[in-house]
Every structure is written in C-alpha cells, then in structure tokens.
C-alpha positions in Angstrom: 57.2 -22.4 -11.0 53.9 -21.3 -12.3 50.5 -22.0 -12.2 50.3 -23.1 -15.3 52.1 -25.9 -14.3 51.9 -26.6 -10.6 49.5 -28.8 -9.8 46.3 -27.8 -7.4 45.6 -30.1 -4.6 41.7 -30.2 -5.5 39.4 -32.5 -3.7 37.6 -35.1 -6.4 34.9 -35.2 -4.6 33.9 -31.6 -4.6 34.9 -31.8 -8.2 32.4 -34.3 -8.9 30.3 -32.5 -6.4 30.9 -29.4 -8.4 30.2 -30.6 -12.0 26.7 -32.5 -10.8 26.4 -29.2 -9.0 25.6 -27.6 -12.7 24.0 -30.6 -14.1 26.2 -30.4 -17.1 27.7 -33.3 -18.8 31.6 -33.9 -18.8 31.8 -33.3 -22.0 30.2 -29.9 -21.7 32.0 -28.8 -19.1 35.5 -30.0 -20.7 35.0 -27.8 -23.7 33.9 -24.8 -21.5 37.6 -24.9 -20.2 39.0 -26.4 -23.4 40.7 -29.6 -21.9 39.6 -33.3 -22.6 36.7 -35.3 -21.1 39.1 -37.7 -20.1 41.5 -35.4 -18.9 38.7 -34.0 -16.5 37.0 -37.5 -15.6 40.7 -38.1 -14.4 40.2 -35.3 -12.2 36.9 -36.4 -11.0 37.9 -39.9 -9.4 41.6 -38.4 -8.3 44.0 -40.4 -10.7 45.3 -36.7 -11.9 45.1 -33.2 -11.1 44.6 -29.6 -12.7 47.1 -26.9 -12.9 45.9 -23.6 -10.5 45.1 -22.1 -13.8 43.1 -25.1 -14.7 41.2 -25.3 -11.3 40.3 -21.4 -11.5 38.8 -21.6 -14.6 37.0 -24.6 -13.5 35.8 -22.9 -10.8 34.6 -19.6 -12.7 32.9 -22.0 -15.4 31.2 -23.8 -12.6 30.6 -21.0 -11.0 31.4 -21.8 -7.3 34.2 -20.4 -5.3 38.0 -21.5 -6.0 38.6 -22.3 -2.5 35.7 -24.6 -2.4 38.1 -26.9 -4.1 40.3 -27.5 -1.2 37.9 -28.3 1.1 37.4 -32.0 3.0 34.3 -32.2 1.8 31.2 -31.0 -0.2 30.0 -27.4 0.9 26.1 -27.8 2.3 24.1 -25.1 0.3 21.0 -24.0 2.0 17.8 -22.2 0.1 18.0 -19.2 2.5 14.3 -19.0 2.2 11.2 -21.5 3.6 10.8 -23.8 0.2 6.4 -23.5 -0.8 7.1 -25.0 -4.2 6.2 -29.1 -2.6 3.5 -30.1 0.2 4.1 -29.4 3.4 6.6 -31.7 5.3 7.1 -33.3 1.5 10.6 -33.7 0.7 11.9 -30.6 -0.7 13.0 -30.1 -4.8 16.5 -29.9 -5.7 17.6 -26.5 -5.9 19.6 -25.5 -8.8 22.8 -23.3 -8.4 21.3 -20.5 -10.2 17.9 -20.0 -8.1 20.5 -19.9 -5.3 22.6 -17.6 -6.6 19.6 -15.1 -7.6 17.9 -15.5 -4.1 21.6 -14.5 -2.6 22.0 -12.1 -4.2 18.6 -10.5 -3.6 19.2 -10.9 0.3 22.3 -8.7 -0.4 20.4 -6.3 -1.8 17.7 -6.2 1.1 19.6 -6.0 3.2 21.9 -3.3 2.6 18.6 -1.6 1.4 17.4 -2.7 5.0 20.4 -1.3 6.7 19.8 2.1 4.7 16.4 2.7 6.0 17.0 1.9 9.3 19.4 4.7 9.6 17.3 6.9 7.7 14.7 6.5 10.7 12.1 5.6 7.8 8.7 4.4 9.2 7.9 0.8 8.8 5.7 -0.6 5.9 2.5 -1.0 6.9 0.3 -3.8 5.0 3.0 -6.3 6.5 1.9 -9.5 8.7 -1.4 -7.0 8.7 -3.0 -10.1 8.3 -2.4 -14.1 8.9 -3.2 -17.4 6.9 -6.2 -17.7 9.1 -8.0 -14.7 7.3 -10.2 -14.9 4.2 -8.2 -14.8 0.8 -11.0 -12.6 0.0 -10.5 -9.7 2.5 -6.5 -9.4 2.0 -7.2 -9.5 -1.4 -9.3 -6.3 -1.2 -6.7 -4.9 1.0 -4.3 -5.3 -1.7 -6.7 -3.9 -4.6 -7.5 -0.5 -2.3 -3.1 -0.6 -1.8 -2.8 -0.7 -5.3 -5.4 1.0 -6.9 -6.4 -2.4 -9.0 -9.3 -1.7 -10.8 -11.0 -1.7 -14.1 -9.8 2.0 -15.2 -6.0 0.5 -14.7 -6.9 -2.2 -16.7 -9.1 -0.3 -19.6 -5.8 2.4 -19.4 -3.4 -0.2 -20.0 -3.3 -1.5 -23.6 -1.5 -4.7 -23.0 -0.4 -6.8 -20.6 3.7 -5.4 -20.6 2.0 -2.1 -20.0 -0.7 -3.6 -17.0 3.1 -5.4 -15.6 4.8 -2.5 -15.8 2.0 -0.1 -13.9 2.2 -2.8 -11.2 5.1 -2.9 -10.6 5.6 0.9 -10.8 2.7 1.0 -8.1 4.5 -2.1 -5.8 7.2 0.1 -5.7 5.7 3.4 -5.1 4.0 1.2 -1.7 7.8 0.8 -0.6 8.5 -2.9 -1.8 11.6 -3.3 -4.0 10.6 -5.7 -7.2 13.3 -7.1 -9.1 12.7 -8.9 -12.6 15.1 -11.1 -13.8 15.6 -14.3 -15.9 18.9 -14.7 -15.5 21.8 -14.9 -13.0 23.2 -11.3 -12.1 24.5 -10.1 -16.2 25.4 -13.7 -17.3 22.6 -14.4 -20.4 24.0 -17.9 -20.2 22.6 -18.7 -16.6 18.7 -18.7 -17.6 16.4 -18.9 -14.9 14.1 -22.0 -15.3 10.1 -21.5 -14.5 10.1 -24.6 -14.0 11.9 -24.4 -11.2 10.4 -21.5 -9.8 8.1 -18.4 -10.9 9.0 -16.2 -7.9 9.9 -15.4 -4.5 9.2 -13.1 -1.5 11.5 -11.5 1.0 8.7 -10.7 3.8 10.4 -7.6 6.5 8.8 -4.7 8.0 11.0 -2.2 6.5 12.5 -3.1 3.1 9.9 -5.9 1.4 11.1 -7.9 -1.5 9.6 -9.2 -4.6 11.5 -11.3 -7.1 9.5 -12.8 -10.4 11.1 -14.8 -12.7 11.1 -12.7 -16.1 11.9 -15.9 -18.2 8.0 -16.6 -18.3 5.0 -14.3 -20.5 4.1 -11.0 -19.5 0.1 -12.8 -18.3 2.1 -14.7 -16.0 4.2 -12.9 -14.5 1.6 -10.4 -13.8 -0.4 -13.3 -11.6 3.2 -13.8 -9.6 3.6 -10.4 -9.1 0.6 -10.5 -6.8 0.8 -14.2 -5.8 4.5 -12.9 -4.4 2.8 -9.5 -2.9 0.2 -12.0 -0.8 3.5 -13.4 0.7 4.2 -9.7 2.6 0.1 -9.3 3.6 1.0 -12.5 5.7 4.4 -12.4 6.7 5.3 -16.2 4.7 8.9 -15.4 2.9 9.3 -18.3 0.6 10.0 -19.8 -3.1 6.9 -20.3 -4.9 6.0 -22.7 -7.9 2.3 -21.4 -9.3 0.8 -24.6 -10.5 -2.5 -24.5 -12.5 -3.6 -27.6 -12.9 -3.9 -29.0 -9.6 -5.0 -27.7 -6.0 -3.0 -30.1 -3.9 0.6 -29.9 -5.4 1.3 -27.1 -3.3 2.7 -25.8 0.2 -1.0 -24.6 1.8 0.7 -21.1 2.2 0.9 -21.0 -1.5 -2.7 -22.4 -2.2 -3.8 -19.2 -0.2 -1.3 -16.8 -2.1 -3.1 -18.4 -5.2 -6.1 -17.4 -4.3 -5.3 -14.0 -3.0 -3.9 -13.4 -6.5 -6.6 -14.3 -8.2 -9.3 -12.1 -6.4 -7.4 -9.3 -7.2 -6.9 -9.8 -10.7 -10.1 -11.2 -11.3 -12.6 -10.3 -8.6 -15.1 -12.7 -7.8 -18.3 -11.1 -7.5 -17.1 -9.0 -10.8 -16.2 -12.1 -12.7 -19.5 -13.7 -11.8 -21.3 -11.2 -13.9 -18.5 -11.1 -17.1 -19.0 -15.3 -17.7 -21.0 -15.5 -20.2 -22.9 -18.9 -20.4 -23.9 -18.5 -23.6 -20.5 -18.4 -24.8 -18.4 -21.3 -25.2 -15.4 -22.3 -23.0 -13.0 -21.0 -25.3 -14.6 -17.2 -26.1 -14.8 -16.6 -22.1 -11.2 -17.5 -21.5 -9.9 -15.1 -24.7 -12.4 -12.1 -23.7 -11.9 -12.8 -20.3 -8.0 -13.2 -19.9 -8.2 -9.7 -22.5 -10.5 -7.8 -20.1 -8.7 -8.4 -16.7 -5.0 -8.6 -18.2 -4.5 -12.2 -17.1 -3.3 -15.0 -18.9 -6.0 -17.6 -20.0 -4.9 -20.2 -17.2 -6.2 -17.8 -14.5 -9.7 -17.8 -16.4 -9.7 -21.2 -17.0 -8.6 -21.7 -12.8 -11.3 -19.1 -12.3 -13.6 -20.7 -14.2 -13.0 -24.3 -12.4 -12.8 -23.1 -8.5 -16.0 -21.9 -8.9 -17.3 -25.3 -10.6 -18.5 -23.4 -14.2 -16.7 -26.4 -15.4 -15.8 -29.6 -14.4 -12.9 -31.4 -14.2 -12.7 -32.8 -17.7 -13.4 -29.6 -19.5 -10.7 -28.6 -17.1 -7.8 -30.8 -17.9 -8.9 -30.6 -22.0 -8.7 -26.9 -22.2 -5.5 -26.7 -19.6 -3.8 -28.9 -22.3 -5.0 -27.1 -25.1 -3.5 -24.0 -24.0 0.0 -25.6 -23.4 0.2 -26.6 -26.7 -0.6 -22.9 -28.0 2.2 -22.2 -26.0 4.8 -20.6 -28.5 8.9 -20.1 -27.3 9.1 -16.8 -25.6 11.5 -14.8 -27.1 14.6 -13.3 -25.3 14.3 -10.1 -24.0 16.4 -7.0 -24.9 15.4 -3.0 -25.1 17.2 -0.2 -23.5 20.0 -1.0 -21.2 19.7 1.1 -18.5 16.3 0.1 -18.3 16.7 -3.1 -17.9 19.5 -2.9 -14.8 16.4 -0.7 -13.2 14.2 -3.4 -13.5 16.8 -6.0 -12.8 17.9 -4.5 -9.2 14.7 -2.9 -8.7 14.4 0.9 -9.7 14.1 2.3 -5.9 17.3 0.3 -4.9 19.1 1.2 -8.4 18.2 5.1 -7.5 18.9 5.1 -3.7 22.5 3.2 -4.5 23.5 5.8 -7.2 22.5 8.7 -5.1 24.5 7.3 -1.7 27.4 6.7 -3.6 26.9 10.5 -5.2 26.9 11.2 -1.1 29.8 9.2 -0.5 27.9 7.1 1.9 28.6 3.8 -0.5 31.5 2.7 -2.3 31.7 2.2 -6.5 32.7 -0.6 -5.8 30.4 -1.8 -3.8 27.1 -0.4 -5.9 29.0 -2.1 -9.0 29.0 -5.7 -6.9 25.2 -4.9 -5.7 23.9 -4.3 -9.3 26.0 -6.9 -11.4 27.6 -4.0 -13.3 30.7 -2.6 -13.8 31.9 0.0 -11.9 32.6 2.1 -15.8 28.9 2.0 -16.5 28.1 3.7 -12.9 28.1 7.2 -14.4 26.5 6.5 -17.6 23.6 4.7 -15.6 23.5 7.6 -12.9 22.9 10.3 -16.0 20.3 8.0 -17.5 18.2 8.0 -13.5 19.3 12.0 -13.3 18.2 12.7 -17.0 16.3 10.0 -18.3 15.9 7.8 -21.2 16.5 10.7 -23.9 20.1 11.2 -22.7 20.7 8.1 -24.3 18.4 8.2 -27.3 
C-alpha cells in the first residue's frame, strides 16, 4: 500500500489546533492542499482521516512539523524571549506562528554565531548590561550616540532615510551586534511579518548581540526600532517590542525606557529644544523636523508632546492625521544577494561562507542557517569575495 492511500492516524485536535494555529479559514486552508472544506472539517472533529500524503502536505502548508500530528495532545509553544509588547504582569498577546518562527530562527543563528566566537577567544562586547533600567534614558542614550557616531554630519551626509538605515546598521554591525532585517518568514514572501504584531526584537549576550527589526514597516520607522532594539543590549532586557506612539502607558516599563533612549538619540533633547520653531505651525515642525533628524513625523510629534509643546488634543488630532497619510508600503525587492545579507545579517552571512570555505561548517548546514539553498552558496560567496559588480 501507499501513502496515497493509507490512512494517517492524525490527532483532530492538533488538527484543529494546527489550522487555528495559522488563523486561516477552512476554506483557505482546503484549497492550499486542494481537498474539500468538508473533507477537511471531517478531519478536524475525527469522523475521517487524511492519506500520509494528505497529512504531509497539511503539515508543510501549515507549517508545523509532520510528527506533531500524532501527538496526544497540542504542542505548548513558548516565545523564547521576555514578551515587552503589554504591561507588566498583563496577560500576554497571542503570538502568531510566524513571529515564532523568525525569533527561532534568529536564536539559531546566535547561537552558532555565539558558539563561533567563543572558540575564536574573541573579547566580549563591551556596551552590554553597561548600564541598568535605573539610569537616566538620557546618559545611555549619549553612550549610544558617542558608540555610534550619531550626529548631525551622519545625518546632513545621508540623503534619505534608506540611506541614514542603512549607515546604522552598517555602524551596529561594525560595534559587533548582528542586525537582521526581515519582513517575512526565512525565503517564504507568503509568511509576512505583521507590525502589528511586533516592530522588533533584541537578543541581549555578552559576546554575539542580536537585533531583529521588522522590515515590513517604512524606512522612518524602522530607523527608531533599530535604536529602540539597541537600548535593549545597553541594559541587558532581551525581549519582543511593540513601539506605540500614542500612548505612554500601553507598554512593558522596560520598553517605555527603550522609547525614550531611542528618541534622545535620534533627536537630542537639548538640540531639539533649539530646532522647534514656535512660530511655525504644528504641521511645518513635524515635516522639517522628521527631514532634519531622519525620523519619521511620529517621533516629532512624540517629541513634541513629552516635552508638553503641545497638549494632548493637538496630540491625538495630528497622530491621526498622520495615519491617514499613511500610504501601503510597497514590497521590497533589489539585488538578491543583498537582500540574504541583510536578511541574516551581513557579519554572520560573511563569517558562515568563509567557515564553510575552511571546512569548519557544513553546506548544508550554512544553507539551513540562511534560508537558502545550498546551489546558491557559491554564487552568494563570489558576490561577498567580489562584490555587487560580479553580478551586474
């Protein structure tokens, strides 16, 4: 017998489990593995079962593993990481397969990255835990402008804000923190990261750091996590964060502070003081403003409100206004060995290519750490050697 007929001794429960899992509809999900609705609601409440071919494919589509079908019950699945996105001792937010499966997968990373380092005797990084959630926003935040080199001739040499991003992130990982940017799951377009759900996380160690920011929001914004996530290292908090403008209390406290550390960098205080321009209206500040310091407007406006230059009203009317200017950000696309570099991080993506050059790593296993196939290894190893004009 085959498997395209012999039945597989699934578990409706963790079928059910595994559909809800996805938040997809049954209807979705039966045209993903081109059966019936009814056919696959039978499965769900037991009165039939799938073929092994059927159950496979079910499990792919769902992404979880096959196995998890036989099991007695429901796998628990833990965010490996503290959760900052609700108030503290608040009731934590669902957590949707694919932030789970991006946040694995960047443990996997650090630590083999981790493990690399350590027996490469390499000295620890030193700006982490330097300082605690006790010390002024304003005084890590300096430390992480004089780290950086943050400063006004960045800015002025940067003529927009993919180019001020990039630079960051360029400078983050010259101070021996790997940054990934991604908005999807692994190389699967159809697994979009929502920023809804999250804007970023932080992997805070000693020796191999980790930043991950959401690319599926604007440029502006996911400058502001970049350095909200950075603030995470300075005090040793790893955790999931969701940035929220509008209000100061629908937070974790660790966040709040990470908030504020990102915005003294990015818009100093006592610098920002002298660029607000009462004689302006709301509306010139925040466009001259989020221009000059390569932040989008909702900083400004944030700025603008912790200090009190506006009140509460003008706050919530302008905060509005700009989400309705809001346009659909478009999908991203450019060179492709680009894009894996800033997907795995560019120091990881370079150290994996050269150990497996050394023999220290398997294809293999560089392929399953990059989410790429093991045929594109040599192409993407002559575009680090060479560079981009090797595959103009």
């Amino acid at each position: 017998m085959s498997n395209e007929t012999v039945e597989a001794l699934v578990n409706p429960e963790v079928v059910k489990w595994a559909i809800t899992r996805r938040n997809l509809s049954l209807e979705k999900v039966a045209s993903k593995i081109r059966v019936d609705s009814n056919e696959l609601e039978d499965w769900r409440r037991g009165r039939s079962r799938p073929t092994f071919n059927q159950a496979q494919d079910l499990a792919r589509k769902l992404n979880i593993p096959f196995g998890y079908f036989f099991l007695l019950k429901p796998p628990a699945e833990n965010l490996p990481l503290p959760d900052l996105r609700t108030l503290n001792n608040a009731t934590p937010r669902q957590t949707s397969p694919n932030l789970l499966s991006v946040v694995y997968d960047a443990f996997r990373k650090q630590e083999w990255y981790h493990d690399f380092l350590e027996e490469e005797n390499t000295p620890r990084v030193p700006f982490i835990g330097k300082f605690s959630e006790n010390d002024k926003p304003e005084i890590i935040a300096a430390d992480i402008i004089k780290t950086l080199g943050i400063d006004d001739d960045l800015r002025q040499s940067c003529d927009t804000w993919e180019q001020f991003l990039k630079e960051i992130i360029r400078r983050v990982e010259k101070s021996h923190v790997l940054a990934i940017r991604a908005g999807f799951v692994g190389n699967d377009p159809s697994r979009k990261l929502d920023i809804n759900e999250f804007q970023g996380f932080a992997i805070s160690d000693n020796l191999a750091p980790l930043i991950f920011i959401n690319e599926g929001d604007y440029k502006s914004a996911q400058i502001f996590t970049a350095i909200h996530e950075l603030a995470h290292l300075w005090i040793n908090r790893s955790g999931v964060s969701k940035i929220d403008y509008r209000s100061k209390k629908q937070s974790h406290t660790i966040d709040q502070l990470c908030d504020r550390i990102a915005a003294e960098v990015l818009v100093p205080g006592d610098d920002f003081r002298i660029r607000w321009n009462n004689f302006y209206g709301i509306e010139r500040n925040l466009k001259k403003l989020a221009s000059h310091y390569r932040v989008s407007q909702f900083v400004i406006l944030r700025r603008a409100y912790d200090f009190d230059w506006i009140d509460i009203q003008q706050y919530q009317k302008y905060y509005d206004l700009l989400l309705e200017r809001i346009t659909p950000k478009k999908s991203g696309g450019g060179n492709y060995y680009k894009v894996v570099l800033s997907r795995n991080s560019p120091t990881l993506t370079k150290t994996l290519i050269a150990a497996v050059g050394e023999g220290r790593i398997l294809p293999t296993e560089v392929s399953r750490l990059l989410n790429i196939r093991v045929s594109k290894l040599s192409a993407l190893e002559a575009f680090v050697v060479f560079g981009e004009a090797s595959h103009a």
